[in-house]
LUMLUM-905098 format. One line per field, with one value per residue (C-alpha): chain; residue number from 1; residue in one letter; z, y negated, x negated. Coordinates in pm, 1 decimal, m for minus. Example, Ala and Ser with C-alpha at 12.3 -4.5 7.8 and 13.67 -1.06 7.14 Angstrom:
kedo <- c(A_A)
lumba <- c(1_2)
lumti <- c(a_s)
w <- c(780.0_714.0)
v <- c(450.0_106.0)
u <- c(m1230.0_m1367.0)
This chain:
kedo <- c(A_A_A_A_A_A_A_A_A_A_A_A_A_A_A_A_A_A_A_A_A_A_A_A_A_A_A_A_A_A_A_A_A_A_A_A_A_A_A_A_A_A_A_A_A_A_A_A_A_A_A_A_A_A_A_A_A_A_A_A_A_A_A_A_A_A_A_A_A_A_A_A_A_A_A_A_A_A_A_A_A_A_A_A_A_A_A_A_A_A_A_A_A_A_A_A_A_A_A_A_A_A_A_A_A_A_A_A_A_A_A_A_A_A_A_A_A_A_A_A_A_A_A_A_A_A_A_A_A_A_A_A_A_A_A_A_A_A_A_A_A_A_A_A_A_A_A_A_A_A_A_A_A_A_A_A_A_A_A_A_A_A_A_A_A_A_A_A_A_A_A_A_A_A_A_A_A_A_A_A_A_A_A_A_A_A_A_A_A_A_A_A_A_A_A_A_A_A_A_A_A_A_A_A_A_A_A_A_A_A_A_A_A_A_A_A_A_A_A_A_A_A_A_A_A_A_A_A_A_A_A_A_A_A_A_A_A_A_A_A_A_A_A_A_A_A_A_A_A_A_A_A_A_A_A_A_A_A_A_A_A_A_A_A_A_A_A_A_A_A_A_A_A_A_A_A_A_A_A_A_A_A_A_A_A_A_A_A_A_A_A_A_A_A_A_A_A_A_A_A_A_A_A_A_A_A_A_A_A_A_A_A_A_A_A_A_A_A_A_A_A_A_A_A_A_A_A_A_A_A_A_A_A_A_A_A_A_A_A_A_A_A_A_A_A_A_A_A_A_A_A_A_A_A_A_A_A_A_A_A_A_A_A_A_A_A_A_A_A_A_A_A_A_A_A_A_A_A_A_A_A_A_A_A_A_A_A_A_A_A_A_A_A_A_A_A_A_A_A_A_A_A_A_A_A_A_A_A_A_A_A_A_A_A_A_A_A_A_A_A_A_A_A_A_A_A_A_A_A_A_A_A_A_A_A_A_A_A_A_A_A_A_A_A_A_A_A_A_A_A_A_A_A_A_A_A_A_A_A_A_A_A_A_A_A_A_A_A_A_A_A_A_A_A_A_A_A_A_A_A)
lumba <- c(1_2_3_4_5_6_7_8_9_10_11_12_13_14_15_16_17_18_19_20_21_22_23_24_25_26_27_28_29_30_31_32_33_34_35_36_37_38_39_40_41_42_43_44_45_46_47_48_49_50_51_52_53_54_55_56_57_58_59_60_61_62_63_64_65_66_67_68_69_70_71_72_73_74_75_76_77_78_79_80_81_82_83_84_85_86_87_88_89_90_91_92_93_94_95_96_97_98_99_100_101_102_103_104_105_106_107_108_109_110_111_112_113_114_115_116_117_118_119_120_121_122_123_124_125_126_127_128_129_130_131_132_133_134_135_136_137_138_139_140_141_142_143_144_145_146_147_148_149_150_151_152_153_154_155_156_157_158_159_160_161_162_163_164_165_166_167_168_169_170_171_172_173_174_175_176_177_178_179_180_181_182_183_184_185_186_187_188_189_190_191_192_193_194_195_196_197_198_199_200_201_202_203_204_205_206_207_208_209_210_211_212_213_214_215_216_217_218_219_220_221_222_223_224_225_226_227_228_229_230_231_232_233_234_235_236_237_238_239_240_241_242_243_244_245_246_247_248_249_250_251_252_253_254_255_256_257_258_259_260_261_262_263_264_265_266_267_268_269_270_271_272_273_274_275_276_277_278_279_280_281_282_283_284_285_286_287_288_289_290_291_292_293_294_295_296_297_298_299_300_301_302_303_304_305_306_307_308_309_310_311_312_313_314_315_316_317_318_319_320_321_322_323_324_325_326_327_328_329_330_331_332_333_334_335_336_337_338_339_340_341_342_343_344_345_346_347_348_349_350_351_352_353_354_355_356_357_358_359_360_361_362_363_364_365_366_367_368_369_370_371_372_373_374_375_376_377_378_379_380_381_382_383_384_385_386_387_388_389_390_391_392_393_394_395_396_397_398_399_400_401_402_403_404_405_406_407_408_409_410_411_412_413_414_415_416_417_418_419_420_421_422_423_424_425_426_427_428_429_430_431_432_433_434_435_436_437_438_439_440_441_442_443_444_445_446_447_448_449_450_451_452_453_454_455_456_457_458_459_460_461_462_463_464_465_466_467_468_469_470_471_472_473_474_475_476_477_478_479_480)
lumti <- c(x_x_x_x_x_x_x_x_x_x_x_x_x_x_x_x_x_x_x_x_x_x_x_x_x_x_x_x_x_x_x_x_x_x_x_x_x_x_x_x_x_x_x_x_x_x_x_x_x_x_x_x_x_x_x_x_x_x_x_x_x_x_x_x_x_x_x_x_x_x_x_x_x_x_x_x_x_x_x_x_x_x_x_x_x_x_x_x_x_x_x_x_x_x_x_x_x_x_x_x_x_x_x_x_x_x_x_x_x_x_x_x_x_x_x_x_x_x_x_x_x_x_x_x_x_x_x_x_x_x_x_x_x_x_x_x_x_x_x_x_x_x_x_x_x_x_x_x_x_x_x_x_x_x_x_x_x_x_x_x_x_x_x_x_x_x_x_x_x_x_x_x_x_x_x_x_x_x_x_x_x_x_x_x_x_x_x_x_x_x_x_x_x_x_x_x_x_x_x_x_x_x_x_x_x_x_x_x_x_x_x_x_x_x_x_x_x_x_x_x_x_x_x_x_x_x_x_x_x_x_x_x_x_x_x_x_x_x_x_x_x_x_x_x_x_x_x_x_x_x_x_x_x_x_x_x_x_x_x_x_x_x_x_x_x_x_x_x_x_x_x_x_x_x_x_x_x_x_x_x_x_x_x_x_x_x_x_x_x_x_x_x_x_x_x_x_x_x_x_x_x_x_x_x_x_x_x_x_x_x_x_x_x_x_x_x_x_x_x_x_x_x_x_x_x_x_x_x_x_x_x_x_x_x_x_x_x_x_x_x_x_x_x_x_x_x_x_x_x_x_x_x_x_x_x_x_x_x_x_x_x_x_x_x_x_x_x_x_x_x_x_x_x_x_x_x_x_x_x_x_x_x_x_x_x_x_x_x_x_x_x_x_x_x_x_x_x_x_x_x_x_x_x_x_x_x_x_x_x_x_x_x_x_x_x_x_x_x_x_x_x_x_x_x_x_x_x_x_x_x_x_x_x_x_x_x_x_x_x_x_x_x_x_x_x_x_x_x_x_x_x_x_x_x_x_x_x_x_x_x_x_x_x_x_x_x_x_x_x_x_x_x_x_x_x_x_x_x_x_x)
w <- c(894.0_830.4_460.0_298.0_m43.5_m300.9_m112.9_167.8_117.7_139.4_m81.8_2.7_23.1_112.2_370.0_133.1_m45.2_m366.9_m478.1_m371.2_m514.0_m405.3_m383.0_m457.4_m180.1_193.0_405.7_714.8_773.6_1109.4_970.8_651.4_579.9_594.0_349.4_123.3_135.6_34.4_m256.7_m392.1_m352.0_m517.6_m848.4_m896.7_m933.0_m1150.4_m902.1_m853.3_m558.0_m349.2_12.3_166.2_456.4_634.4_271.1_309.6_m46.7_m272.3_m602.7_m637.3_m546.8_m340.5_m479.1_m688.0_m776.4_m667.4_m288.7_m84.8_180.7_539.7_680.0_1055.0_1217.7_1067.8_1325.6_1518.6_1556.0_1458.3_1481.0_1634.1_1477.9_1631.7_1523.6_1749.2_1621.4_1817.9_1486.2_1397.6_1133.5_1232.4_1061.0_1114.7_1024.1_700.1_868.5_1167.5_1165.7_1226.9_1501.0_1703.1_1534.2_1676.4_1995.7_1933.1_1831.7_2115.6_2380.1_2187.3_2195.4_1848.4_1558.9_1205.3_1045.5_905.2_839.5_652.1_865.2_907.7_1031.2_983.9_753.4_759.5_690.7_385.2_252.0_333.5_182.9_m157.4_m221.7_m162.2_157.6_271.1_481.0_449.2_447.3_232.9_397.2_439.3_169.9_191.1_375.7_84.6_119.0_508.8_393.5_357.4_305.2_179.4_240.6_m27.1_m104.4_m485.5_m725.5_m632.8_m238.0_m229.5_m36.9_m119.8_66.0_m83.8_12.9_m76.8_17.2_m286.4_m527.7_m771.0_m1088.6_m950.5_m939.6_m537.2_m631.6_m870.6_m720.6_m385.2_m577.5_m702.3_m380.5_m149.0_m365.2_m653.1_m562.0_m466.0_m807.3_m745.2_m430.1_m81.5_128.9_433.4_660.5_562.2_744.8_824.7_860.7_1207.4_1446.0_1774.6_1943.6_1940.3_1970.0_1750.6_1864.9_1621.1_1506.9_1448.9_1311.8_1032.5_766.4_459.8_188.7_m29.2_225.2_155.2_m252.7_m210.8_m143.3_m126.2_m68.4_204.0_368.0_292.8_481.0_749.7_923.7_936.6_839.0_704.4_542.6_518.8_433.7_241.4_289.1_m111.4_m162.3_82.6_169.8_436.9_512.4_789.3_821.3_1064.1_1071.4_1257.1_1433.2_1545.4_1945.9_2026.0_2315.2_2533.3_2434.1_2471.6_2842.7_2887.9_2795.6_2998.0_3309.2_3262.7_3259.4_3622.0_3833.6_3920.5_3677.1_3431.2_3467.8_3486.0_3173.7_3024.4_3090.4_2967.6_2647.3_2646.7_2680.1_2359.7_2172.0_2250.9_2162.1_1859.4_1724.9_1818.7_1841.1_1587.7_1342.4_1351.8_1505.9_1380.7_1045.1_986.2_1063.2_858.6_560.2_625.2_606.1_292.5_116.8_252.2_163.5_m153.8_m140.8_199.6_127.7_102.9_466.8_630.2_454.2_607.8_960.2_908.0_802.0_1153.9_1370.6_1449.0_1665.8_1650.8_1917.7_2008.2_2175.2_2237.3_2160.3_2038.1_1664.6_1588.6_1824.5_1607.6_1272.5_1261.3_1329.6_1368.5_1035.3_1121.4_844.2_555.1_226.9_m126.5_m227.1_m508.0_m521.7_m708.0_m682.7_m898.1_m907.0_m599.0_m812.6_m972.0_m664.4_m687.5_m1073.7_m958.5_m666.6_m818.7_m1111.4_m857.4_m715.2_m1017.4_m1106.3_m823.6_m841.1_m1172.0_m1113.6_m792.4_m679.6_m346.9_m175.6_176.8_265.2_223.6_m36.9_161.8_82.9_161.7_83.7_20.6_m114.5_m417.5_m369.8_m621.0_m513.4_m871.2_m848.6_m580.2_m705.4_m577.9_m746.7_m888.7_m819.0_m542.9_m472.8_m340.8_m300.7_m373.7_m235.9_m327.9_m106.1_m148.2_134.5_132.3_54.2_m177.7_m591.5_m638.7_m989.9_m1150.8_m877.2_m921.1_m1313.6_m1302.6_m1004.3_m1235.5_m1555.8_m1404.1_m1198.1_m1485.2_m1699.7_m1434.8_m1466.7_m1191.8_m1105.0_m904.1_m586.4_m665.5_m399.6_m451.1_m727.7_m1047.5_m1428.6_m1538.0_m1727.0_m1829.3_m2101.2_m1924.1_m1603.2_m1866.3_m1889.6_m1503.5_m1431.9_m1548.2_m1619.9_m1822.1_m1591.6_m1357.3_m1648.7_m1678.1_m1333.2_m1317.1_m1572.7_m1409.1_m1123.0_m1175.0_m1538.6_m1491.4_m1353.7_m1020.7_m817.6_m1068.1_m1111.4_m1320.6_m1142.8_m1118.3_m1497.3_m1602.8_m1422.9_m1478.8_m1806.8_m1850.0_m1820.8_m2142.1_m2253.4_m2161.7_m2141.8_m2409.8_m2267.8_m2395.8_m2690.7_m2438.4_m2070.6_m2031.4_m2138.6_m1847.7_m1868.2_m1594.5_m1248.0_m1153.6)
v <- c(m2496.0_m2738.9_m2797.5_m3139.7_m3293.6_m3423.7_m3779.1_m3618.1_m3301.6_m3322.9_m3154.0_m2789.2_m2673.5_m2335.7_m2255.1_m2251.5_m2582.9_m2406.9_m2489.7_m2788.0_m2830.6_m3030.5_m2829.0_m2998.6_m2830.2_m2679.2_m2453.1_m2260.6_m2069.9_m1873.1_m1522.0_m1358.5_m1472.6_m1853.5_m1686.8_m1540.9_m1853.6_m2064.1_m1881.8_m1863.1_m2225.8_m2247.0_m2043.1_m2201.1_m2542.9_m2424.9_m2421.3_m2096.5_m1995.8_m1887.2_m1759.5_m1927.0_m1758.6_m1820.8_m1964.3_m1727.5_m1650.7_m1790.7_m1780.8_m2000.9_m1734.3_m1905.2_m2216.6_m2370.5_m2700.6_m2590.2_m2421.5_m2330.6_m2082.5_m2046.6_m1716.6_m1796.4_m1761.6_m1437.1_m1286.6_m930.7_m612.3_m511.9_m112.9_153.8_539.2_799.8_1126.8_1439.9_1390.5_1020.1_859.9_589.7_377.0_46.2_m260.6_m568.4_m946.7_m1025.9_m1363.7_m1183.0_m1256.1_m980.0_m1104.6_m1118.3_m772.9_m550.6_m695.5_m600.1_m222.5_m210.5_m244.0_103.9_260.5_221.6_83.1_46.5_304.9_35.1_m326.3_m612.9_m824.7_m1139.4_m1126.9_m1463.1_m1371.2_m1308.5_m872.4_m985.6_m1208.1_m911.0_m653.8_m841.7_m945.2_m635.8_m674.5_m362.3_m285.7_m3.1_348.8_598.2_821.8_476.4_323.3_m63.9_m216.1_m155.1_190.2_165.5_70.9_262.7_45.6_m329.5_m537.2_m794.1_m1112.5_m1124.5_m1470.3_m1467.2_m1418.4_m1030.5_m852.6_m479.8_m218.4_26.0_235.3_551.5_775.4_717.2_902.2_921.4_699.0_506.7_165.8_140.5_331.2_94.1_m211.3_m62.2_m20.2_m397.2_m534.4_m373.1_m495.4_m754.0_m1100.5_m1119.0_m1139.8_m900.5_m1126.7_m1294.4_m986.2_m1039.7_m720.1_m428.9_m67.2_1.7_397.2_340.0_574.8_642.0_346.1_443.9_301.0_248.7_265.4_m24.2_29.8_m296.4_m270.0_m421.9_m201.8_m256.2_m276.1_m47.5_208.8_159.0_148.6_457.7_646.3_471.0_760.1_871.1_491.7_508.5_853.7_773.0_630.5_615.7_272.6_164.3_m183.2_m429.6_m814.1_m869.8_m1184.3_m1319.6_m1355.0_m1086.3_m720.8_m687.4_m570.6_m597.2_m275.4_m229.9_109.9_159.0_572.9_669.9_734.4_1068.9_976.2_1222.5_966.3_686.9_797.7_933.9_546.1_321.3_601.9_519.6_141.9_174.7_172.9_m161.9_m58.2_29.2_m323.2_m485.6_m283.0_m457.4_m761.8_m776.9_m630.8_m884.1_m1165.9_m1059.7_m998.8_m1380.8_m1474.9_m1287.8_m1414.6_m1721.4_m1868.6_m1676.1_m1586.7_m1933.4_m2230.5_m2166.1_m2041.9_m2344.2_m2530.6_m2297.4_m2364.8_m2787.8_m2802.1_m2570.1_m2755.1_m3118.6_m2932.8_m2618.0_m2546.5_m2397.0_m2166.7_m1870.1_m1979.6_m1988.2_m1677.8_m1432.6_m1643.3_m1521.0_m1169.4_m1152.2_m1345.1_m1050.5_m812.0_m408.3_m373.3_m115.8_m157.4_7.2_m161.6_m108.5_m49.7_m395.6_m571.7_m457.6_m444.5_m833.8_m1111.9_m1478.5_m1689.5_m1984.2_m2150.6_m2216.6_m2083.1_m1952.1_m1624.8_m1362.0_m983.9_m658.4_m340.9_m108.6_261.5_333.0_530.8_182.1_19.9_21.7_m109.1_m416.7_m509.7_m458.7_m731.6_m959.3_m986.8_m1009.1_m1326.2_m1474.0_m1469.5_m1542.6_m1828.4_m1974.0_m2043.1_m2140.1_m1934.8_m1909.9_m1658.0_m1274.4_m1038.9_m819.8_m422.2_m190.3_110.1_249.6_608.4_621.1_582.8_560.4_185.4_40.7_m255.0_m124.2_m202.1_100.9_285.9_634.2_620.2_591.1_277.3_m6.7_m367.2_m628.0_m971.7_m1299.5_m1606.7_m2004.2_m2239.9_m2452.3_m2775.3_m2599.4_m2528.8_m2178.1_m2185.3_m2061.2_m1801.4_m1643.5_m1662.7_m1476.4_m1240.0_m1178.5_m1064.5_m797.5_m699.8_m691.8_m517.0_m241.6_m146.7_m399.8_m541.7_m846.6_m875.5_m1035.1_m1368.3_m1402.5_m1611.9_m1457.0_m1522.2_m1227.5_m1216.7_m981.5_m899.4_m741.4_m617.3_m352.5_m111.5_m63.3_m129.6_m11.4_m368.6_m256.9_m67.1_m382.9_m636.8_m375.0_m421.5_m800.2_m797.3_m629.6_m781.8_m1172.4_m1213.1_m1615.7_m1568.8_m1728.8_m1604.8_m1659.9_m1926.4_m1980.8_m1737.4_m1488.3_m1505.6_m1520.2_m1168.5_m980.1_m1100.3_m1351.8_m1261.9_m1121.0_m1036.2_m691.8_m698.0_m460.6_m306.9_m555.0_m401.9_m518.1_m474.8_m672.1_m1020.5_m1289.2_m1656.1_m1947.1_m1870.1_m2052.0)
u <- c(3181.1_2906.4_2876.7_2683.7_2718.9_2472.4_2513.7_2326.2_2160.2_1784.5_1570.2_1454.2_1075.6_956.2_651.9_420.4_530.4_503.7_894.6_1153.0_1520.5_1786.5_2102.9_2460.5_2578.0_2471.8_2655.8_2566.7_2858.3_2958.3_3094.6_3122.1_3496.4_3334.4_3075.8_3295.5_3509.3_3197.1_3115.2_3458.0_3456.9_3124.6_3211.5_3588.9_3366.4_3134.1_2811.7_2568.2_2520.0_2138.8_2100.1_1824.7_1671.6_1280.1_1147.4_867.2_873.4_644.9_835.3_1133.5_1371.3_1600.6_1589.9_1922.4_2066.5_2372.5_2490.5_2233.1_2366.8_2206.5_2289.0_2101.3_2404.3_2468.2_2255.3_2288.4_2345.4_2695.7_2684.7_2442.6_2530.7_2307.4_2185.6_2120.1_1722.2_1676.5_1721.9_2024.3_2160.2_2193.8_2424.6_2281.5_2383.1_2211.8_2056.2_1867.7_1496.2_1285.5_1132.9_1448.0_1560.4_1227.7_1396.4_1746.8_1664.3_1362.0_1690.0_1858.7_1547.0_1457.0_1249.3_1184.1_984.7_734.8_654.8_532.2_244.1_491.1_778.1_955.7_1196.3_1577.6_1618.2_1791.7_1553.4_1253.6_1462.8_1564.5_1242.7_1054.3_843.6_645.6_364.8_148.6_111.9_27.0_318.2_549.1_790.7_874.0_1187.9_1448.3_1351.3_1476.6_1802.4_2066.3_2403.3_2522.0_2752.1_2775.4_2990.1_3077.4_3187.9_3544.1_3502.3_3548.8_3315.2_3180.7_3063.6_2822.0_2592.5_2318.2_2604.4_2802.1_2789.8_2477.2_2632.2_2865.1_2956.7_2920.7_2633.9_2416.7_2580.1_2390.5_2040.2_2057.8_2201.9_1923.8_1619.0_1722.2_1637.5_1976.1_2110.4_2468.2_2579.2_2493.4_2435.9_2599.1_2516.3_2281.7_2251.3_1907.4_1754.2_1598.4_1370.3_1259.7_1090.4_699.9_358.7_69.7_m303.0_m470.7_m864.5_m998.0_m1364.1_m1541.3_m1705.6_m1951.9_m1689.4_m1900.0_m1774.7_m1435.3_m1496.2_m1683.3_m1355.1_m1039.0_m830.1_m1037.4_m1009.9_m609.5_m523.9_m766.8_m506.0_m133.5_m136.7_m438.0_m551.1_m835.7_m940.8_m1233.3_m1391.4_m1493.6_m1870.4_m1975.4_m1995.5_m1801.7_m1425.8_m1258.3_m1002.0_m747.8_m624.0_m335.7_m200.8_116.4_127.2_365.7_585.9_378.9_56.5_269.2_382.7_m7.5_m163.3_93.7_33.6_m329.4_m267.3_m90.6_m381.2_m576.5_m830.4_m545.5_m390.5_m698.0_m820.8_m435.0_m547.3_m843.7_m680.5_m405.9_m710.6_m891.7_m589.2_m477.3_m866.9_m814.9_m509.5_m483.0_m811.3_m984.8_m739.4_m533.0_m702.2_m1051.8_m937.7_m775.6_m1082.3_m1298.0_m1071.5_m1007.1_m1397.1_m1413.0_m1156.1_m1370.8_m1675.1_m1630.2_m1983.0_m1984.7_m1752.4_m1946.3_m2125.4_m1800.4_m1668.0_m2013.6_m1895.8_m1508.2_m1611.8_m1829.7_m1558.7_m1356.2_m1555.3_m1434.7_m1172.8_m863.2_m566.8_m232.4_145.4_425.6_463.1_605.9_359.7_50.3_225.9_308.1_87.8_153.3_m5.4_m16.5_m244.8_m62.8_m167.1_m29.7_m16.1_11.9_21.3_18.9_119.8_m143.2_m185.4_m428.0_m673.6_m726.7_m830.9_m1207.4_m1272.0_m989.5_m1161.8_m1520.9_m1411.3_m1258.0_m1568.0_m1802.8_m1576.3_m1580.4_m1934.0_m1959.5_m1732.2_m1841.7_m1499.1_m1416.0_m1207.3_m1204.8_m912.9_m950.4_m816.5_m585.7_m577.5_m275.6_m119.5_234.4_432.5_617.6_975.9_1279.3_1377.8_1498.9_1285.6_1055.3_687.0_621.3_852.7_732.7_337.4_96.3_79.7_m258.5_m130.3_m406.7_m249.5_m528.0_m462.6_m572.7_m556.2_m244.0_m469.9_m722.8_m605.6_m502.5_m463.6_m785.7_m857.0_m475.5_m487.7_m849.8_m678.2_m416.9_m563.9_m733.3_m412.9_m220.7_m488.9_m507.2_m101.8_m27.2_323.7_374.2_518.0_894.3_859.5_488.0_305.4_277.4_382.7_533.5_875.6_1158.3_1026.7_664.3_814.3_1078.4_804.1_793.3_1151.7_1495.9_1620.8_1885.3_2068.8_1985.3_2129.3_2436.3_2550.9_2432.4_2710.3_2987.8_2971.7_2856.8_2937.9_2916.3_2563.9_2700.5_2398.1_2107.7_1898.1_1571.4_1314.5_1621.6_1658.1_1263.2_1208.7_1541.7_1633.5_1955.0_2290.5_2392.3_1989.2_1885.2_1485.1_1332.5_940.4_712.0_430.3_162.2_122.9_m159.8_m63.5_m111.5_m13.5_m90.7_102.0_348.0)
């Protein structure tokens, strides 16, 4: 197994160059027994222990000063089980990307229910840090999972899953190891709730935001999966609202594209979408936001040009096709999940300060949607859920935008996305979140704190330190 020492282990950054830490140690080990035997390794000599997979997360998360783990060649599908109803669980290595994964279950006829809009990272790393997409009908990933397997301090590793029974060990250990910042273990395979392959016919069109704000719920059920970018500094939103195709539509639309006019009507679709995303949404973006960052005051120029630069347009894919996109212009990022009924007043003082402000910001706030579910540290848990999610180009300062972002996010019940910027702590997040019951298992299964690190700690409480609920769930420091 390849494994480095301090002598010659670089330093780590993520994607969005937010966090770097140099590890003591690097492994990239071949199977789970060369996993377990790492970490065993790791904890007899005293080091903790983070799985590293894309370094799409924005928080320090995965970073340590001890062993880093790459999982990439922990990649695949391990088991299909089938049900009579065209649905399956499938177990699949912890270190698959997604993008290879809507591949894998594409060839068994299958798909995941739903999905964030990037889809770089490892399934382990999306799961433990609580990706989603959106959905007013749709949970996020850890929702989609239904079993763990997970590689404890002394090399053991447990299988548990949401078929144990309700108060059991395997049981809690499961709703940690699913979503939990990977504080209980390295996950090494996870069993995914899959369905029937299907298609999704995508609404592109740009709207006056006021018509959104006018009735949120209205713009979230319109669609299966509905969201939108506003561009600061204008009016305008640009929604994408997204419908599940029934296999009889499905077969209906590709027997319509079989013609000459079909394939030519393809094509021409196929065309725009590559104008579209790449062009558009990558290559001139980046230049919009190199000259905004040369040039601040023509930010709100280039931001009524971006909010007209995507033309209405519909197309037909499959569901993984239109629910990820390739971002290639790098930026940081924070998010928060707030009650949807909320939605309105938070985006109506986001833009007064802006204003107010003059800040330059040329990327969009995003918009989405997502059900309640009973995920332990699902930001979704136990309400209707909007996500807000405020971006700053990679070479522009983030920090006043995100701190203003924040203190209205956090005045309007808001709770941060875990491997996004924020500055929350234990001690705020224990009003939304049972971290007790989450410290409690922490401590039965990692007593020595093996797999925490500072971020781990900050948010979940230290070992040892249950989080009481804070007397005020409005306070807001600087983001991190």
């Amino acid at each position: 197994m390849p494994v480095t020492d301090a002598r010659d282990t670089p330093a780590w950054e993520n994607w969005g160059r937010t966090v770097a830490s140099t590890p003591a140690r690097r492994a990239r080990p071949r199977d789970e027994a060369e996993v377990a035997a790492e970490v065993a390794r790791a904890a007899q000599d005293g080091l903790r222990v983070r799985a590293v997979g894309s370094g799409h997360s924005f928080t320090a998360a995965a970073a340590t000063d001890g062993l880093h783990l790459e999982l990439d060649l922990l990649a695949g599908v391990e088991a299909v089980e089938r049900r009579h109803d065209g649905t399956a669980r499938v177990t699949v290595r912890a270190g698959t990307r997604l993008y290879h994964l809507h591949h894998l279950l594409a060839a068994h006829g299958l798909a995941l229910t739903n999905l964030g809009d990037i889809d770089r990272q490892t399934i382990a790393g999306a799961i433990s840090t609580g990706t989603h997409g959106t959905g007013v009908r749709f949970g996020g990933m850890a929702s989609q999972v239904s079993g763990v397997r997970v590689v404890t301090p002394d090399g053991e590793v447990l299988t548990a899953g949401a078929d144990d029974p309700p108060g059991s060990a395997r049981r809690e250990l499961f709703e940690v190891a699913r979503l939990g910042l990977g504080s209980v273990g390295v996950l090494t395979a996870v069993t995914l709730e899959t369905v029937p392959a299907f298609w999704l016919r995508a609404r592109d069109e740009p709207w006056a935001l006021a018509r959104v704000l006018e009735d949120v719920d209205a713009f979230a059920t319109s669609a299966d999966h509905a969201e939108l970018f506003w561009f600061p500094g204008t009016h305008r939103a640009l929604t994408f609202r997204n419908d599940r195709l029934s296999a009889d539509e499905a077969a209906r639309w590709g027997t319509d594209q079989s013609g000459l006019k079909g394939r030519l009507r393809l094509l021409r679709q196929e065309a725009r979408g590559l104008v579209d995303d790449e062009l558009l949404s990558n290559g001139l973006f980046e230049l919009v936001n190199r000259v905004a960052t040369a040039a601040p005051g023509l930010t709100a120029g280039l931001n009524r040009f971006s909010a007209r630069a995507l033309p209405a347009r519909e197309h037909v894919a499959p569901s993984h096709e239109v629910f990820s996109h390739k971002r290639r212009v790098r930026f940081r990022e924070m998010e928060y999940a707030i009650p949807r009924a909320a939605v309105r007043d938070v985006v109506r003082e986001l833009d007064v300060w802006l204003r107010r402000s003059s800040e330059a910001v040329p990327f969009p706030v995003e918009l989405r949607f997502a059900a309640p579910d009973d995920v332990w540290l699902s930001t979704a848990r136990d309400r209707e859920t909007a996500y807000v999610a405020v971006h700053q180009y990679v070479r522009m300062s983030h920090r006043r935008w995100f701190d203003a972002a924040e203190r209205i996010l956090v005045a309007a019940d808001g709770r941060p996305h875990w491997g996004k910027l924020h500055s929350r702590t234990a001690e705020d997040l224990a009003a939304h979140y049972p971290l007790q019951d989450v410290a409690r298992v922490r401590a039965a299964v990692d007593p020595g704190g093996v797999f925490a690190n500072g971020y781990v700690d900050t948010v979940l409480g230290a070992p040892g330190a249950p989080s009481r609920p804070s007397s005020s769930r409005s306070r807001s420091g600087s983001s991190t």
